[in-house]
N, C-alpha and C positions, 0 to 999 in steps of 0.2 A: 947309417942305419938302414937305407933303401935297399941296399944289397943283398941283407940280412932277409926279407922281407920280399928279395926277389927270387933268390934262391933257399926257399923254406919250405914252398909247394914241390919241387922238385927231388931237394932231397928227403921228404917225406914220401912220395911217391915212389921213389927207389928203394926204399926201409920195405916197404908193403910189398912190392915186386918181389924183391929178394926173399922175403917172407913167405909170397906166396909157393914161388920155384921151392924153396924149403921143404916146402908142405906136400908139394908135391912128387917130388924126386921119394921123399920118405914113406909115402903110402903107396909107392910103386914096388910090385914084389913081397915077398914074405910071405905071411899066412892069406892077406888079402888075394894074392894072385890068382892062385885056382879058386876060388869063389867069383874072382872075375872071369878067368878065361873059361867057368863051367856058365855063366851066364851068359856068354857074346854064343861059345859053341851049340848053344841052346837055344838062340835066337837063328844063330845061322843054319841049323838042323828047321829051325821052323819053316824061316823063309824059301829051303829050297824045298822043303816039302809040299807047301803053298805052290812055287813056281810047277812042281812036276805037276801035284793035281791039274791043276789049271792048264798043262800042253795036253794033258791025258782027253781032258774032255773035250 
């Protein structure tokens, strides 16, 4: 029964792993994409806006 008990934390933690890769492989792409890559291109339009102000003055 030790074994049982030794290897129980572990393959619980591969169930949840694997679960999570799941979850994430599947919210990658689809309708979520361009609302993600309109937010990153929106941050990155920010930041180099910020960097040019700031060489200008």
């Amino acid at each position: 029964m030790d074994y049982v008990s030794a290897l129980l934390p572990p393959v619980v933690m591969a169930v949840f792993f694997i679960g999570l890769i799941r979850v994430i492989v599947k919210t990658q792409g689809g309708s979520n994409k361009a609302k993600e890559d309109a937010a990153v291109d929106a941050a990155l339009a920010r930041a180099d806006g910020t960097r040019a102000a700031n060489t200008e003055a």
